[in-house]
ZAMARGU-4260 file (C-alpha; in steps of 0.2 Angstrom, whole numbers, plus 5000, padded with zeros to 4 digits):
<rodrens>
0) 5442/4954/4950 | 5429/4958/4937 | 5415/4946/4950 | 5418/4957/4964 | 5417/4975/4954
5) 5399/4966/4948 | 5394/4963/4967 | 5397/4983/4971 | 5388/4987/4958 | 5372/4977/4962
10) 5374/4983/4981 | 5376/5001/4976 | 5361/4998/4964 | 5352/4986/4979 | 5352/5002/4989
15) 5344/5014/4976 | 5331/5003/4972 | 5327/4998/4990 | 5327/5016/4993 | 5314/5020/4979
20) 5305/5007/4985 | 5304/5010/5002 | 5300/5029/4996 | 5285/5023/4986 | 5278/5013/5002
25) 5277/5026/5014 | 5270/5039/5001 | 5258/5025/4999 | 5255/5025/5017 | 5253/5043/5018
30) 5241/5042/5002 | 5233/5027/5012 | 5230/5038/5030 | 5225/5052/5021 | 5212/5045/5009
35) 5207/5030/5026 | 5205/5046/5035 | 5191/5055/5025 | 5182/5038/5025 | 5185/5035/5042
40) 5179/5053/5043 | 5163/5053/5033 | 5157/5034/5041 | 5157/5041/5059 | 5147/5057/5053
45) 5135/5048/5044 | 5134/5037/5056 | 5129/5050/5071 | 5114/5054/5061 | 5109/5035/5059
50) 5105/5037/5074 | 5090/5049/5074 | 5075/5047/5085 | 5064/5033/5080 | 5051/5038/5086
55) 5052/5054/5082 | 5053/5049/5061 | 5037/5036/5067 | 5027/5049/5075 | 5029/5066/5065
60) 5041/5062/5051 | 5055/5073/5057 | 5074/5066/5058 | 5084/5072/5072 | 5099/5067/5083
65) 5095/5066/5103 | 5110/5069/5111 | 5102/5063/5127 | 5102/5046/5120 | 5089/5041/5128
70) 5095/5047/5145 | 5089/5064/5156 | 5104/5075/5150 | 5107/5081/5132 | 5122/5088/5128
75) 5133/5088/5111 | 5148/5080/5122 | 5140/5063/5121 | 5139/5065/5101 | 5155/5069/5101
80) 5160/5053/5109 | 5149/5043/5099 | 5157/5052/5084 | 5175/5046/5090 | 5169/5030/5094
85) 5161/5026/5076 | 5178/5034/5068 | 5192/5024/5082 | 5181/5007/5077 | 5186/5011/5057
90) 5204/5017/5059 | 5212/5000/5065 | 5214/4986/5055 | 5202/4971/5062 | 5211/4956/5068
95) 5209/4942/5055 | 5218/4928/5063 | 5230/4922/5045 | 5246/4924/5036 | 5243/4943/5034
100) 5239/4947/5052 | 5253/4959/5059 | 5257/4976/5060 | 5246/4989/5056 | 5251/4996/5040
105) 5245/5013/5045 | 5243/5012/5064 | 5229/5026/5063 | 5221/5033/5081 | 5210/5045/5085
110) 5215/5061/5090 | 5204/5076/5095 | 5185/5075/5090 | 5174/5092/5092 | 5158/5097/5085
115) 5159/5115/5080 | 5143/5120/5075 | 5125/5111/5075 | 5107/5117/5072 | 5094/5113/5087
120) 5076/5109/5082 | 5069/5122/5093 | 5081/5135/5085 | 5074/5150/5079 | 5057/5145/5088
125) 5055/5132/5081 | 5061/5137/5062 | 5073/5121/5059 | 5058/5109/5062 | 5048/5118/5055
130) 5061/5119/5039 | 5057/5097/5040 | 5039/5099/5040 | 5037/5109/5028 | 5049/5098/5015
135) 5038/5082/5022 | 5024/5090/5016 | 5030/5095/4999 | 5022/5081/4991 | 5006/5082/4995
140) 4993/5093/4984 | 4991/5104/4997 | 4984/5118/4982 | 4966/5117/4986 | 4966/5114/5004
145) 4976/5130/5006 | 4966/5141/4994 | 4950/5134/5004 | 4958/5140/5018 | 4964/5156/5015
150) 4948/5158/5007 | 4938/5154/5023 | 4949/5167/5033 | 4947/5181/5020 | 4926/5178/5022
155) 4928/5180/5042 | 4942/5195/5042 | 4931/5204/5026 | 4917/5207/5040 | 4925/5209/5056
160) 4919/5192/5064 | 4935/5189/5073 | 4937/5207/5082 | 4919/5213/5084 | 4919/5215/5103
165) 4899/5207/5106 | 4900/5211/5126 | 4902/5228/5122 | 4890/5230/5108 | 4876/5222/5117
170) 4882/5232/5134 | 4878/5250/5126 | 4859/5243/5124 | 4858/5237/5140 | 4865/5254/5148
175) 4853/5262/5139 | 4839/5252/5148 | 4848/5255/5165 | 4849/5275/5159 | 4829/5275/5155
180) 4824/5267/5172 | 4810/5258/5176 | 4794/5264/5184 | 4794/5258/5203 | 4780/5253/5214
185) 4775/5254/5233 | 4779/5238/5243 | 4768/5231/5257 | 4779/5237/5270 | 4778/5254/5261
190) 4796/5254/5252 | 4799/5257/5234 | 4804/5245/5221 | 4806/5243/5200 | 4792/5236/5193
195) 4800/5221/5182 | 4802/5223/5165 | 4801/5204/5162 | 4813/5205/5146 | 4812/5190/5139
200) 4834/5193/5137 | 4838/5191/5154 | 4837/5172/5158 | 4849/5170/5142 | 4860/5182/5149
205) 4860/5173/5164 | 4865/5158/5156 | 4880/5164/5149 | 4889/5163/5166 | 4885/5143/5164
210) 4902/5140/5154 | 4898/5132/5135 | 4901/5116/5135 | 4889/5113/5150 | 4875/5121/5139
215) 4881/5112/5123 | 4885/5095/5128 | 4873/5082/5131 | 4886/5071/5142 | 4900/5084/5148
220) 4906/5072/5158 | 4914/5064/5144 | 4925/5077/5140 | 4944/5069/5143 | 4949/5076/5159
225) 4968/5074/5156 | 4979/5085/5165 | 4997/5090/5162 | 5011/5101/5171 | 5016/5113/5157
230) 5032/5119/5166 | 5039/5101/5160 | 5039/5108/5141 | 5047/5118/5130 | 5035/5134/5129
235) 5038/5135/5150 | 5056/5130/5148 | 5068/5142/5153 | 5087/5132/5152 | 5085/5129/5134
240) 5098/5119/5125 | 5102/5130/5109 | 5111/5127/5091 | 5127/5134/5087 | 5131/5144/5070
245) 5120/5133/5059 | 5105/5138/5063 | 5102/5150/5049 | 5110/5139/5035 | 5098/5124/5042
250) 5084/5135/5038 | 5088/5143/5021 | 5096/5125/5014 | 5073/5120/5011 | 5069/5138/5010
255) 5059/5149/5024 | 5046/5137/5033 | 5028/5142/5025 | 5017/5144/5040 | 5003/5138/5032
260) 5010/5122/5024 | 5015/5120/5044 | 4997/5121/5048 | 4991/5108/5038 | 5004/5096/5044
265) 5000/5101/5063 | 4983/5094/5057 | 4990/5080/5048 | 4999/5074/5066 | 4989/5080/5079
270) 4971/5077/5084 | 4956/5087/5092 | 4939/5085/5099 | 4929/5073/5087 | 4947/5064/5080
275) 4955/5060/5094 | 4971/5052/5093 | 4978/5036/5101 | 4996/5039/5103 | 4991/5057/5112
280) 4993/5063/5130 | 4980/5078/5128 | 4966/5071/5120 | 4962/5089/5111 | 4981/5092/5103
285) 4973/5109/5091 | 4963/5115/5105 | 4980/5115/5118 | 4988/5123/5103 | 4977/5137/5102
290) 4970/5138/5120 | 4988/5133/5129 | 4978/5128/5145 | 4984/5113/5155 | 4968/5103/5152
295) 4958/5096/5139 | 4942/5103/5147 | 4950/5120/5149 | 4957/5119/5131 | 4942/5113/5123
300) 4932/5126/5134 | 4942/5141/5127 | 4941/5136/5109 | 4919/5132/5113 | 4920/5152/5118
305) 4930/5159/5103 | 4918/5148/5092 | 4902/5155/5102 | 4909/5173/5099 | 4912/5171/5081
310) 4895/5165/5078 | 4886/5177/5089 | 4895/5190/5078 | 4889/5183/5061 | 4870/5178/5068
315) 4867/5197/5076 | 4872/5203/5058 | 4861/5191/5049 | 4846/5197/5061 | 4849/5214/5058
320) 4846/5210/5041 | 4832/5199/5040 | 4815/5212/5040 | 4805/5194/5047 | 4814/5192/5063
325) 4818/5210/5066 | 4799/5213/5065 | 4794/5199/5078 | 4808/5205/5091 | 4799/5224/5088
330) 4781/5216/5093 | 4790/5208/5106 | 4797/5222/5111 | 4784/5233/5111 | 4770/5222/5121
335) 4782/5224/5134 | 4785/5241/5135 | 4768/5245/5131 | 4762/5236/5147 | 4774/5247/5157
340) 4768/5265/5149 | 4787/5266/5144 | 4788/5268/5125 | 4806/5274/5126 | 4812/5256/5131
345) 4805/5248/5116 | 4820/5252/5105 | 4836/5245/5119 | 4822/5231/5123 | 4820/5226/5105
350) 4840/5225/5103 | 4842/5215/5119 | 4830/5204/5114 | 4840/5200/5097 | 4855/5201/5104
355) 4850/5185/5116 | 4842/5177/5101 | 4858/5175/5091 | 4866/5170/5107 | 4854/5156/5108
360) 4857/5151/5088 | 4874/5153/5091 | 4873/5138/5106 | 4865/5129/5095 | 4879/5132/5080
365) 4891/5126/5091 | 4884/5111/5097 | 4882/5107/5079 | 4900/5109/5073 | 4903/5098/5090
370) 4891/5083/5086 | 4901/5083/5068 | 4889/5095/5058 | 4892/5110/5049 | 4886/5126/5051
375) 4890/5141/5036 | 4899/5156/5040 | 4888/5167/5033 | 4869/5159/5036 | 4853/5161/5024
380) 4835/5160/5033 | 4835/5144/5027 | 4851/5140/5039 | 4842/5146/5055 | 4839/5134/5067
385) 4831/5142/5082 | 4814/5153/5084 | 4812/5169/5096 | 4802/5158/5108 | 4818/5147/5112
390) 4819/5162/5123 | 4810/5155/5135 | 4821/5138/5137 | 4838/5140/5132 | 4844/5123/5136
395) 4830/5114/5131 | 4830/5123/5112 | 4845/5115/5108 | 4845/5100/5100 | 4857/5087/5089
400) 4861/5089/5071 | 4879/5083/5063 | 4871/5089/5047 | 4870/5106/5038 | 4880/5114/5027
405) 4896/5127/5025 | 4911/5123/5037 | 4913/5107/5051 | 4923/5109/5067 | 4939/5105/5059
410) 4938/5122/5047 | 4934/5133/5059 | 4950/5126/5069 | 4959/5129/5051 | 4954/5147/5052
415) 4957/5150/5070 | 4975/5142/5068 | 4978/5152/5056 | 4975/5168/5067 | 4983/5164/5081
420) 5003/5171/5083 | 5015/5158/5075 | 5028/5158/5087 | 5014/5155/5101 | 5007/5143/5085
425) 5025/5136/5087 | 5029/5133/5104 | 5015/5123/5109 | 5015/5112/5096 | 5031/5107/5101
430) 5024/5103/5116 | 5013/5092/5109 | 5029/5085/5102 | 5037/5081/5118 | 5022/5073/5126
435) 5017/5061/5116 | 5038/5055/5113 | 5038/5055/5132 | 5025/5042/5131 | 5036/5029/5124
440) 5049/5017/5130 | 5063/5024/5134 | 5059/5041/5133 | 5054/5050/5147 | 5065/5062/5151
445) 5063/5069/5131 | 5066/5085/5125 | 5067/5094/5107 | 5079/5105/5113 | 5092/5091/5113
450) 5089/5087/5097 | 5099/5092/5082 | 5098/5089/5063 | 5116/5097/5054 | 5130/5099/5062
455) 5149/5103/5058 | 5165/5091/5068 | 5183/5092/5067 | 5192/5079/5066 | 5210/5073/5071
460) 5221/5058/5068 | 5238/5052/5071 | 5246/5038/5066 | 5262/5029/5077 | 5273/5033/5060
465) 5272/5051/5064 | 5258/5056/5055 | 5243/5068/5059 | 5229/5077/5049 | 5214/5088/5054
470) 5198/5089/5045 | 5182/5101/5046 | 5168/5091/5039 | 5146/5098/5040 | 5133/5085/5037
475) 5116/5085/5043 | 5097/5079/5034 | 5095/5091/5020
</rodrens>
């Protein structure tokens, strides 16, 4: 009797332990699903971002996600299903093939995967790569190179190089001349006509209808001729992909971009006439950027004009200061009007005349910086290149020189940059972007728009023991 009390009391105790036991195990697997889920969780979301552009990072050190993949369609749907494929890979247990192959202890799947919220490079205009950039360049002792800079545009703003209309200037001269008149003279077949004033200005005048780089270059035909259908890229792009709620956060996490730290690395990856680049489809990548002309002669053309300007600006200043060279444009100017009896040209006559000088000092200024020499923003008599007879020959009074002081063609770019409007600024160096990606294998169909770099995803997961959690995770490069 006592034998088979003992064997009800083991069974009765048998079932509470088996009962504890059992309790431990599936709070062991719920401990298990929920801490394999966060893993699970945080491998598929940093694995999405292992697979940023490569060439991307290779080209111009930015890390982003394409979510065209490679293809012509980007769309965060196919993240998503790479996302679910990363995490569905990691929530079964592998088949080993030994003793302890069997059931899966948790039996975890996949349940709903959506991303939330992501930030697009172009976001912003442009404000989330530019966010990268700038931390890219945070290394680099920029100090100097800025202050050189900011420096450079402070001496050309201080004096009104970059607004001073010349065309204008020059015009009220010329319409006083026109006012005036010239005397006329009787014709053989008894008509009247002016008597030419033989203003040594006018053939200058008339070259400036030539186009620059035709009077500058000594070989135009060796300008890159490379042409491009703008409405491809991003600035002409109308159907933009755009970012979701992150945005702004993607921004702030590195701090505002600084426009002028962007500038130096637009230098850093991008080329222009005299440093070309291979990897580039526009040979002039600065000039595009500031010109935004679909050719490289158009590009480089523009920037030739703006360069022309500037330095007509400062050299007309200069002449007005110099007492030499305003004398010999005053004789000049007065043996001319002196032959025609008409004293009240000489002053218009004697302006003209200085006004196509500097032009002609300017030509050669810029075929200078072009050939790789410098030229000063704010010249000396001893940087003066050209004489009043040059006049005579425009073409023919230009001549090489990659030497000089003051600022090269690079510097001048610097300062132009960093006039021009940054979203303009921005746009088109990402169309600079897109071109030279589109170049590679695999990716011609490119575009930044379909690129992220942070984004937010919801997760679910279920398990065939009736268990199911949710999770709302944010990674992204920062």
């Amino acid at each position: 009797m006592r034998r088979g009390y003992i064997t009800v009391f083991l069974s009765l105790s048998l079932t509470l332990i088996l009962s504890l036991v059992f309790t431990v195990i599936e709070g062991a697997r719920i401990s298990a699903i929920r801490m394999k889920f966060e893993c699970v969780t945080d491998i598929g979301m940093n694995s999405v971002l292992a697979e940023y552009h490569r060439e991307l990072l290779n080209q111009y050190d930015l890390l982003f996600v394409d979510t065209s993949y490679g293809g012509s369609r980007p769309d965060v749907a196919n993240t998503e299903a790479h996302l679910r494929g990363f995490a569905q890979k990691n929530c079964r247990a592998g088949n080993k093939g030994g003793m302890f192959d069997g059931r899966d202890f948790l039996a975890m799947d996949m349940g709903l995967v959506e991303i939330l919220e992501y930030s697009i490079a172009t976001d912003d205009n442009g404000a989330v790569l530019k966010r990268q950039a700038t931390d890219y360049m945070a290394d680099y002792p920029l100090g100097a190179v800025l202050d050189k800079i900011s420096a450079n545009v402070s001496l050309l703003q201080g004096a009104g190089i970059d607004t001073k209309d010349m065309d204008a200037w020059r015009g009220q001269y010329e319409s006083e001349i026109e006012a005036i008149g010239l005397p006329e003279k009787e014709t053989e077949d008894g008509g009247m006509e002016e008597v030419p004033l033989n203003n040594p200005a006018d053939p200058v005048n008339a070259t400036r209808s030539s186009g620059v780089l035709n009077l500058v270059l000594e070989n135009p035909s060796a300008v890159s001729a490379v042409k491009v259908d703008l409405g491809d890229y991003i600035s002409h792009r109308s159907n933009r992909m755009r970012g979701k709620g992150l945005c702004e956060e993607a921004v702030e996490a590195g701090g505002a971009p600084n426009e002028l730290v962007f500038q130096t690395y637009l230098f850093e990856k991008c080329g222009h006439y005299g440093a070309e680049m291979d990897k580039s489809l526009l040979k002039y990548q600065m000039e595009y950027i500031l010109a935004g002309k679909d050719t490289d002669w158009q590009n480089l053309e523009e920037v030739a004009k703006k360069l022309l300007l500037w330095r007509e600006a400062s050299n007309m200043m200069y002449l007005l200061s110099d007492g030499a060279k305003m004398a010999e444009a005053q004789a000049l100017a007065t043996a001319l009007t002196a032959v025609m009896l008409m004293p009240a040209l000489e002053e218009p006559v004697k302006y003209t005349i200085l006004f196509a000088w500097a032009y002609v000092e300017s030509l050669q200024d810029v075929k200078t910086l072009l050939g790789g020499g410098r030229v000063p923003i704010f010249k000396t008599t001893a940087d003066w290149k050209t004489g009043i007879n040059c006049l005579k020959n425009v073409r023919g009074s230009l001549n090489e020189d990659s030497g000089g002081n003051g600022l090269n063609y690079r510097e001048y770019l610097q300062i132009m940059v960093f006039l021009q409007d940054t979203g303009t600024r921005t746009e088109r160096a990402m169309d600079i972007m897109e071109m030279d990606i589109r170049r590679t294998p695999g990716n011609g169909r490119f575009r930044l728009d379909g690129c992220f770099d942070a984004y937010q995803a919801h997760v679910e997961v279920t398990s065939c023991f009736g268990y199911s959690y949710e999770m709302t995770r944010r990674y992204g490069y920062y």
